[in-house]
N, C-alpha and C positions, 0 to 999 in steps of 0.2 A: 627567491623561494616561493614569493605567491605564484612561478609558471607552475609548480607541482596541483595550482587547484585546476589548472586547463588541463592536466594532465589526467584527472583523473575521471574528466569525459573524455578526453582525446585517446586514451589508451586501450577502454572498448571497441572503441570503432576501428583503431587501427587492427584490434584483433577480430574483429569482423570480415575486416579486407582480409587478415592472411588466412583464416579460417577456408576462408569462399576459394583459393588457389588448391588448397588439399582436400577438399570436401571429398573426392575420391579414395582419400585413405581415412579409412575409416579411425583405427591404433591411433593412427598418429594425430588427427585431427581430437579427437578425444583427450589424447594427455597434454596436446600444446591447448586445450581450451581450460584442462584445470589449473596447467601452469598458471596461462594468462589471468583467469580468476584468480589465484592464489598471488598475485601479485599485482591486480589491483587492488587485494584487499590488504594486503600490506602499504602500498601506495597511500590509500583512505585515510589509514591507521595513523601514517605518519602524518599527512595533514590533519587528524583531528589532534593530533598532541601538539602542532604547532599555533594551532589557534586554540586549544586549552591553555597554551602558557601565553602567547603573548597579545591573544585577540582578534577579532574578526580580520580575516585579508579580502584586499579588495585589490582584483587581475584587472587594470584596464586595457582591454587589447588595443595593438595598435598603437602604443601610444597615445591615444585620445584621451584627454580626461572627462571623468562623468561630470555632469551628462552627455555628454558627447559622443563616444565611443561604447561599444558594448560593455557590459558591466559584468563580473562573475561576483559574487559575496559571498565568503567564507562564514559564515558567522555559523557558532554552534547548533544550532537547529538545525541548519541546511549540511552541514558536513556530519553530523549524526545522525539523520536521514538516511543519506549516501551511504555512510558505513554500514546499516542495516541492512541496504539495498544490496548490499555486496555480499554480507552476511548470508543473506536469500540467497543471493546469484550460485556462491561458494557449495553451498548446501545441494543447489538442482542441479548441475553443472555434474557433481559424483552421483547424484542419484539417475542419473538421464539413461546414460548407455546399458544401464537395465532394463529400463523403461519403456523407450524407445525399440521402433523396429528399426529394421537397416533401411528400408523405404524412407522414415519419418528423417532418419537420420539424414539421406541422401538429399534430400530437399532444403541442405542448408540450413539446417536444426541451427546448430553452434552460432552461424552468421548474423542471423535473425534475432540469437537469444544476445549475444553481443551489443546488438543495435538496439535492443530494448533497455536494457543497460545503461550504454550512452545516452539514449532521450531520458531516459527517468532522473540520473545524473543530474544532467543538465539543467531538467526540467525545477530542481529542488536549489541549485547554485546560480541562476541567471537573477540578475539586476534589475530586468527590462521583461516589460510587459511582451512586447513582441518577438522577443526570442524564448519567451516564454510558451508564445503559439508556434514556433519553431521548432524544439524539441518535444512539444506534443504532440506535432506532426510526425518526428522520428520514434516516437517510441510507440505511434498510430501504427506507422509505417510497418516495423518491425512486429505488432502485434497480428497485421494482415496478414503476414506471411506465416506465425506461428500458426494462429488458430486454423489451417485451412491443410498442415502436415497429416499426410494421410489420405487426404481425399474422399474424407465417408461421404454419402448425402446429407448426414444430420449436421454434420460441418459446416458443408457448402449452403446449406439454409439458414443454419445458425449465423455463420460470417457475414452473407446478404445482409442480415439486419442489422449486426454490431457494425458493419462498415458503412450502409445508413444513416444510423443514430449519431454514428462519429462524425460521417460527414458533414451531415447537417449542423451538428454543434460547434465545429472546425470554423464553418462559414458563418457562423453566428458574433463565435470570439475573434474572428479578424476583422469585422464588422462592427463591434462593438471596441475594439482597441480604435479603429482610425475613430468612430465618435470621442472618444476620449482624448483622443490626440486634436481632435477640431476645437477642444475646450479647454485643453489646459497645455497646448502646443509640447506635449514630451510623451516619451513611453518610459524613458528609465522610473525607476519605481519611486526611488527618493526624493526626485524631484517632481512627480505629480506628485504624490504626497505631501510635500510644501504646497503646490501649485493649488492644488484642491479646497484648501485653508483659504485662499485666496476670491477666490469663485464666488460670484455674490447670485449665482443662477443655480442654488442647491438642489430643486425642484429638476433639472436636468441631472446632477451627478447622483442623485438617488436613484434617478431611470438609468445610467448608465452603470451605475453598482448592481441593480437589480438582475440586468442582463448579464453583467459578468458573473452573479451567481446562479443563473441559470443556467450558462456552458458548465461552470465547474461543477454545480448539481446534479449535472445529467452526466457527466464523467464520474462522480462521485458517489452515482445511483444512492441519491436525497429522492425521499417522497415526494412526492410521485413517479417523480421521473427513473425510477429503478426497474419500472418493469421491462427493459433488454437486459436485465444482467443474467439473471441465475443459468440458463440455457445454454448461450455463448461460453458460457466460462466454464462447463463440464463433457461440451464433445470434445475436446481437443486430448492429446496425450496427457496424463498426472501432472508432470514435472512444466507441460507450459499453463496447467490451471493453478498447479501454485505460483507460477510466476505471475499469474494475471489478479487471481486472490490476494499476493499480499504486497504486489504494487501498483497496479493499474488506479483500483476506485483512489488510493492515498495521496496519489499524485495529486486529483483532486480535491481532496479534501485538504491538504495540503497549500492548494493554490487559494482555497476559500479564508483557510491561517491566516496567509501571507496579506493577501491584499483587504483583508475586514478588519487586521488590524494595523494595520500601515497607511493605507489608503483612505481607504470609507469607512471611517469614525465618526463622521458630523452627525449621522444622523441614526445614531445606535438604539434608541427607542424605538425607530421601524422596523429597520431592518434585523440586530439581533430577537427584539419581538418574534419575528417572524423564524428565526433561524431555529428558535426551542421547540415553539406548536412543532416546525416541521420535524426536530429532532425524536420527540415525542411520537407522531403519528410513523417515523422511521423504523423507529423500534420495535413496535408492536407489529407493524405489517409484515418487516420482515419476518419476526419471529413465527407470525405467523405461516410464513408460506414453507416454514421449515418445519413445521408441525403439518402440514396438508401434503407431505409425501413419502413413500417409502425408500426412494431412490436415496441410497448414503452420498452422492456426491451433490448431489442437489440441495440435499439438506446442510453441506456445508458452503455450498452457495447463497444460500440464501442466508445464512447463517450474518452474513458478508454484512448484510443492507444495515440488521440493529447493529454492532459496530460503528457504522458510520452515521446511525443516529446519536450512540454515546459520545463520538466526538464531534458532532456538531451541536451538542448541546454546551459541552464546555466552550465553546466557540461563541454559542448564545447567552450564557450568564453574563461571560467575558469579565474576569476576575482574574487576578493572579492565582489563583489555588486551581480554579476552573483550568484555564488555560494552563497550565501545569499537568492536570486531569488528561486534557486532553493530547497531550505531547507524549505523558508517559503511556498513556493508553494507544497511539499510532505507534510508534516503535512495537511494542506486545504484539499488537494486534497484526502486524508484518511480520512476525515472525511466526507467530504460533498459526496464522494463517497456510503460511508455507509449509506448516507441517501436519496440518491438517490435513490437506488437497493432495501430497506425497503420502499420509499413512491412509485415505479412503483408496488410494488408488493401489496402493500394495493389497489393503482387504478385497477390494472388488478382482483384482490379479489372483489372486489364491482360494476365493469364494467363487469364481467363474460367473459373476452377478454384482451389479451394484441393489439389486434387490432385496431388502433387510427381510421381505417375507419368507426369501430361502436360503437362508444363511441361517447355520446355528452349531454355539460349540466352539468358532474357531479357537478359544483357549487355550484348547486341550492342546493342540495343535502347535499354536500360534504365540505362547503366554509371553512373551515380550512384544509383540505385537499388540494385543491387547491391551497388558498395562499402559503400553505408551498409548495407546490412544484413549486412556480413562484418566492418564494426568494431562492430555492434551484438553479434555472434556471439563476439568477442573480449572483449568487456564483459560478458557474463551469464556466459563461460565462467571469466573470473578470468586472463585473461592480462595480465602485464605490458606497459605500467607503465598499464593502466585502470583504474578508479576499483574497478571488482569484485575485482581483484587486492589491494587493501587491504587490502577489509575479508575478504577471506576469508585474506589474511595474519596478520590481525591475532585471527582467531579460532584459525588453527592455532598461532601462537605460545600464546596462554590454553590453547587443549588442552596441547601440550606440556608447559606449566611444571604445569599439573595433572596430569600421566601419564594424560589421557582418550586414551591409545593407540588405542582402536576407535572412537571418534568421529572424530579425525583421518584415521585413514586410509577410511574411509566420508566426509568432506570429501574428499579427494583422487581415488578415484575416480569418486565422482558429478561433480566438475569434469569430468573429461575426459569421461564417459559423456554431460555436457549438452554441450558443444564438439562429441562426433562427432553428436548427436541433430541438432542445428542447423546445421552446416558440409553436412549432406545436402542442406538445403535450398540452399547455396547452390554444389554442387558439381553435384545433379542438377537445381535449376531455371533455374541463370544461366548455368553452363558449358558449353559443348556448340559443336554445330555451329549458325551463323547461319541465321537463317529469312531467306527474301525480303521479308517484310514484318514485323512483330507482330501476335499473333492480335485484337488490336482493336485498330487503329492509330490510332480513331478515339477512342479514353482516354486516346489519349500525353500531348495538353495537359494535360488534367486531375490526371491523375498526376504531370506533371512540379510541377506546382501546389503539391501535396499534399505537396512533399519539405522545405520549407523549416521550418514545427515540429518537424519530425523531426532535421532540421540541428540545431537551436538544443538540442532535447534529448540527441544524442548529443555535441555541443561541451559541454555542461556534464558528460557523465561522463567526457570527455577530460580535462578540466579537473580531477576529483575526482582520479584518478589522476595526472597528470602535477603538479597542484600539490598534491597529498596532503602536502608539510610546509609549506604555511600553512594549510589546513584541520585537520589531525590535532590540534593545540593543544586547540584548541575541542572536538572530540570526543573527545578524554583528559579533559578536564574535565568533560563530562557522565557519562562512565566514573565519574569518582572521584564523581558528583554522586548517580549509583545507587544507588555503594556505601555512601555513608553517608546514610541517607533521614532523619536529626536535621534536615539543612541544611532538605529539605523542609517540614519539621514546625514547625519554628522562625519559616519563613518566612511560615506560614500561621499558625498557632495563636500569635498574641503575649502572655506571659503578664506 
């Protein structure tokens, strides 16, 4: 049974491959990619019920036992990660072929979004640090090809720099894995994690934690290092900036989870120190760069960075409640992302403009459109009882019982500051006086089309919040599951 967790990387990719032989038919290439979605997400489904009942699985490929061989871990975090990832995938996947031109589409749309898939997977289920830099070269790989569909100028200028930034940080984190391997002779995770304990040169594995939060900071666009995001992640088609919005930065943040609290624990008075200020100075700048524009798609770029301040602050208390905060707040924040970056791209589609200065009314027009994007606005902003209001609850209670006084109240006002950034959009482009027509009436169907994955994603963050105490159990348990990374270790490494 544990082949089913290699399956649920290995069966994107195989749909990558068959995707890439039909890419010429368009029909068919389309319904065998929702198949294929639609049955890895069943696939997920069923390995998350099998490590709901009976417990973390751990695939040694190979044969090899860890440490030895490559390592996959099933454990709840990382397979409900996954499942959300697919959730997304499911969702763009029916929204695409609206979306999309028949150019964008020719260019191996499907193939590209498959293999993004598979690296994100992977990237959230691997054991080992270095196949860790392995499927974040795959789902790099796959992103080069997405964002560059279409071929505009502002693309091709935008991709330069994201494939830059990437590069550079690529060569940083395979650089910084072999130092880590110079000092504690392993990459599997478990057993540097023992290995580390060990180390009486802590003065090097602070330098070498530091640098490993540097690749994933800069993948994660942490202050400072987020100034390549917002740009890159709004030329491309709708449906691959919500695939980039609600998984790309998490991956990262994700990898900062995984190894600050598994790994590099000794010396948590530097470096969580450090992880609040920056969580803190995260919030507020993004916030701000989404208040400095009228571009709707920008604004939910930006929107992107305070998110990943709020969970790198639960990151920074580092508490059970906190890290609780922080697990339920990533899962939210992947979903209602992807449905953001899918409903700006419908409004800018039927406005003829991501310009909030000339858009006005769509309401009238548009009123499901609208509301959805004013309970979507409710959900990023943290208003009760939405699934955002949780987990940002649950990281200010871990502040408090910590006394992180200035992290809390920099949570507190960057909520409101992203609520008034976003409620503009829908006071100056829905509200207003009725037009005689819509400025292209002839996208009404299309659009009206487009709204039903967007449905289904903001119904499951209704759902996170409104039934937030039968889901909260399970994410108090991966909380305590953080806190003590033995369970990890024991689980992998059988002695």
């Amino acid at each position: 049974m544990s082949n089913l967790l290699a399956l649920t990387i290995i069966w994107p990719l195989l749909a990558a491959i068959i995707t890439a032989f039909f890419n010429n038919k368009k029909k068919t290439v389309r319904v065998m990619s929702q198949v294929f979605t639609l049955i890895n997400l069943a696939l997920v489904s069923v390995v998350l019920f099998m490590i709901s009942t009976n417990g973390t699985i751990i695939l040694e490929t190979g044969s090899y036992e860890a440490p030895f061989g490559i390592v996959l871990v099933g454990d709840m975090l990382a397979i409900t990660l996954v499942l959300t990832t697919n959730i997304v995938a499911a969702a763009c996947v029916f929204y695409a072929p609206k979306s999309l031109t028949e150019q964008q589409e020719s260019f191996f749309f499907y193939s590209f979004f498959f293999m993004l898939i598979s690296g994100v997977s992977g990237a959230f289920l691997t054991g080992d640090l270095f196949n860790l830099f392995v499927f974040f070269e795959v789902l790099l790989m796959a992103s080069y090809g997405l964002i560059v569909l279409g071929n505009g100028k502002a693309q091709l200028r935008e991709s330069l720099k994201y494939v830059l930034i990437n590069l550079f940080s690529s060569m940083l984190f395979v650089t910084t894995i072999a130092f880590l391997y110079s000092v504690v002779g392993s990459v599997n995770m478990a057993q540097v994690s023992q290995r580390v304990q060990e180390v009486e040169q802590q003065g090097i594995l602070t330098t070498i934690a530091m640098l490993f939060f540097f690749v994933f900071a800069t993948k994660a666009a942490v202050f400072p290092l987020y100034y390549w995001l917002p740009r890159p992640y709004i030329v491309p088609n709708p449906v691959v900036s919500a695939l980039f919005g609600a998984l790309l930065t998490k991956v990262g943040i994700y990898s900062i989870l995984r190894v600050f609290t598994l790994i590099f624990v000794g010396e948590t008075d530097l470096t969580h120190t450090i992880f609040i200020y920056l969580a803190a100075f995260t919030m507020i700048f993004g916030v701000i760069g989404a208040l400095s524009t009228n571009n709707i798609k920008l604004i939910v770029a930006y929107n992107i960075i305070p998110a990943v301040g709020f969970m790198m602050m639960g990151i920074g208390i580092f508490s059970e409640t906190a890290l609780s905060g922080t697990i339920y707040y990533l899962i939210n924040d992947m979903v209602i992302k992807a449905a953001l970056f899918l409903l700006v791209g419908i409004i800018a589609y039927v406005a003829g403009t991501s310009d909030l200065r000339k858009m006005n009314g769509l309401i009238h027009h548009y009123p499901v459109l609208g509301w959805f994007f004013f309970i979507a606005t409710l959900v990023l902003a943290g208003i009760p009882p939405f699934s955002g209001f949780v987990g940002k609850l649950l990281l200010i209670q871990g502040g408090l019982a910590q006394e992180e006084i200035m992290v809390v109240i920099a949570s507190l006002v960057s909520s409101l500051l992203i609520l008034f950034s976003m409620i503009r959009i829908f006071i100056r482009g829905f509200w207003g006086e009725k037009q005689d027509a819509p400025p292209h009436p002839e996208r009404s169907g299309a659009a009206r089309r487009m709204t039903w994955p967007i449905a289904v994603l903001l119904s499951i963050t209704v759902l996170l919040g409104v039934g937030a105490e039968w889901f909260y159990p399970s994410v108090e348990e991966m909380g305590e599951y953080l806190m003590n990374p033995q369970i990890y270790i024991d689980s992998v490494i059988k002695e």
